[in-house]
N, C-alpha and C positions, 0 to 999 in steps of 0.2 A: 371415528368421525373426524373428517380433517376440517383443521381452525383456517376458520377462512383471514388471508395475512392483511384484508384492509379493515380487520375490525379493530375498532375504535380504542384497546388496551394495546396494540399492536402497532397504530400510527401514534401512542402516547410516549408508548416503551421507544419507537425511534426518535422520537423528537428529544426525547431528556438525554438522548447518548451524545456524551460529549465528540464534536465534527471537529477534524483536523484541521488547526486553525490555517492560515494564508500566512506567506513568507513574510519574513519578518524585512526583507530587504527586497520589493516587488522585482519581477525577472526583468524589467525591461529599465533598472535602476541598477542592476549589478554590474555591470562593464565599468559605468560611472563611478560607484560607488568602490570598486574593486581599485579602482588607479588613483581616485582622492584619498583613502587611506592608506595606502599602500604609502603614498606624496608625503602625506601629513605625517607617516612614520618616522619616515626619512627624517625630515625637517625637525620633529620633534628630536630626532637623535642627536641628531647634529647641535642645533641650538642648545638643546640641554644639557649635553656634554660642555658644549661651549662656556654659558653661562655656568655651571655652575664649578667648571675648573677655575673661571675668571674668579668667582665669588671668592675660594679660596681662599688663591692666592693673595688675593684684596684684603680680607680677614687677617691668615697669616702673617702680612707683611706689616701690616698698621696696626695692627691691635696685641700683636703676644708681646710683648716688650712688657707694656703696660698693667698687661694682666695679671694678678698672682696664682696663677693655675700653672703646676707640671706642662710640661710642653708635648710630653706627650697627651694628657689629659688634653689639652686644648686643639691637639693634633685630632684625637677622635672626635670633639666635638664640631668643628669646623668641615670633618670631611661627612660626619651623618648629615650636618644642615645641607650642605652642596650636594649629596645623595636626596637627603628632600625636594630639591629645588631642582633636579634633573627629573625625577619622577613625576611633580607636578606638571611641568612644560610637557613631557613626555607623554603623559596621559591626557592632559587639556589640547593639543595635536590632535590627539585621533579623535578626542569628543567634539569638535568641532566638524565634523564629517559623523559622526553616530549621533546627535543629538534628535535629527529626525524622527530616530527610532527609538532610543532610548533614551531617558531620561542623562542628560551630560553630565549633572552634581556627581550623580553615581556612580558611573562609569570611572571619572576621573578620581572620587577618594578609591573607588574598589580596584582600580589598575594603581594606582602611587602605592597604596596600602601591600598589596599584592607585589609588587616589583622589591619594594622595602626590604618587605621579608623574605621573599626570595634571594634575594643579593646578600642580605647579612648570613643566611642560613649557609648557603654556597660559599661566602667567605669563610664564614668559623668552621664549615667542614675541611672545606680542602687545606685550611691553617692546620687542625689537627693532622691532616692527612700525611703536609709534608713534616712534619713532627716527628710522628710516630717514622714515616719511611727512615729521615735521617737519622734517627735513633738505632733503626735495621738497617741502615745503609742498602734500603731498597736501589734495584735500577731506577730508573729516571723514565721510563717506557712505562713501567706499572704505574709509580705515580703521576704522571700524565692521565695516565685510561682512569685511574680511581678518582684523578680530580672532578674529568669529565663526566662521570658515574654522579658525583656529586652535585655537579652542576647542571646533568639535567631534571634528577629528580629534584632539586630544588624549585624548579618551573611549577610544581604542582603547586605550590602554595600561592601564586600569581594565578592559578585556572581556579582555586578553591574559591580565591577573594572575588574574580570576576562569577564565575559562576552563581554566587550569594544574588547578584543585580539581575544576570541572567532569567534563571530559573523564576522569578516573577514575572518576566514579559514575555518569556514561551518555554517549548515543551520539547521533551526527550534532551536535555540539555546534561545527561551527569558524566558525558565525555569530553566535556570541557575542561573538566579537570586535567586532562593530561593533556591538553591541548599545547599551552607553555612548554612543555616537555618536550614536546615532537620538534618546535623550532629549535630551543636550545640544543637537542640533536643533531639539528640539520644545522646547527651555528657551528656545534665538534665539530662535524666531521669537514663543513668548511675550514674551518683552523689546521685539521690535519692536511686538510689537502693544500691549504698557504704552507705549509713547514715541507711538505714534499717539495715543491716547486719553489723556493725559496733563492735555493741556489742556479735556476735559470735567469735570478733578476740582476740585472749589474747591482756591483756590491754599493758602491755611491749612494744607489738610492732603494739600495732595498727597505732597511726601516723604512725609512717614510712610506714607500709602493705598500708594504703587510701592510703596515699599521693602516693606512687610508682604505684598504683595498678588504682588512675584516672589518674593519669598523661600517664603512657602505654595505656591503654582502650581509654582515650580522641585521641593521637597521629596516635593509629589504625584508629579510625572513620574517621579523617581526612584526612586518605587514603586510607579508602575502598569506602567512598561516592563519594568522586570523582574521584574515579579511576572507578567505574562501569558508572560513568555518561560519562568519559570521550570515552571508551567503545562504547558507545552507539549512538558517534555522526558522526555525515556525514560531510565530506570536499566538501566545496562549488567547483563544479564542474568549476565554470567559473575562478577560481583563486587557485595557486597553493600555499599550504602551504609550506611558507621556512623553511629551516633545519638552517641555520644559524642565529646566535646572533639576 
């Protein structure tokens, strides 16, 4: 005997199944959305670099004299706060273009947080890394590629911390996790390809042409990867994403 499909346990059973929720970033807001972050990346990089080499230096020059702290002790403390204070502007940039959709508090401790550890983690690796090589008098080619080894899986820990804010305001989200990783990627293999072409720049101004020219390039990636990833994701239909702090 066949179950006729508009009986009344059958349009119940469809109604409790959870419906794929609506984009978290509407289609006709993405273009928009894709070039104000992407903006705000930039800006964040910049400025936050800015500020917090200025801090520093400010710190350093006015206050160690004074202080009775080792200088190198006061050396790391000075450069984790300016490490804070890059992270914060950095992430408070792009939350002022995500705050629409996601709550900005979050975002901004869950990217600082994220960034943090990713950078120290990536720092104390590749610290052991060229250790260990100089110790084996490794080539300089290996340890190059092992650094970069390091420094992209370090990026997870920046996708783990975002992802925590994420996976509350939608779904299918646990490839986010490697999402960090993918630009840091795409930052190598920009780096390798400034070191290729390096020697096409007049010598004059090459430093300055790399240095400005990965620092821009790095800053982009960091807001086109996840500005398309962000693009692409669904707000969990059962919970509504907040606009505020």
């Amino acid at each position: 005997m066949q179950t006729d499909s508009n009986s009344p346990d059958r349009v119940a059973s469809a109604n409790n199944e959870p419906k794929p929720g609506k984009l978290l970033i509407p289609r006709s807001q993405r273009q928009r959305f894709f070039i104000q972050f992407t903006l705000m990346t930039l800006i964040g990089w910049i400025v936050g670099g800015v500020a917090s080499i200025a801090l520093e230096k400010i710190i350093l020059q006015s206050l160690s004299p004074s202080v009775p702290i080792q200088p190198q002790t006061w050396s790391i403390l000075v450069r984790s706060l300016s490490n804070v204070v890059f992270a914060v502007i950095f992430a408070a940039d792009q939350a002022l273009v995500i705050y629409p959709y996601l709550p900005s508090c979050q975002w901004i401790f869950a990217t600082s947080v994220g960034w943090l550890i990713a950078n120290g983690v990536s720092t104390a690796w590749i610290s052991d890394i060229s250790s260990i090589a100089s110790s084996f008098r490794e080539d300089t080619l290996i340890l190059g590629f092992l650094s970069a080894i390091a420094y992209i899986i370090s990026g997870i820990w920046l996708g783990l911390c975002q992802w925590l804010v994420l996976r509350r305001y939608t779904v299918g989200i646990w490839w986010w996790n490697f999402l960090p990783s993918i630009s840091f990627l795409l930052i190598s293999i920009l780096v390798w390809l400034l070191f290729l072409v390096q020697n096409l720049i007049p010598e004059p101004n090459r430093t300055l042409i790399l240095y400005w020219s990965g620092q821009g390039f790095t800053a982009i990636i960091l807001g086109i990867v996840p500005a398309i990833g962000l693009c692409t994701l669904k707000r969990n239909s059962h919970r509504q994403s907040g606009i505020s702090g």
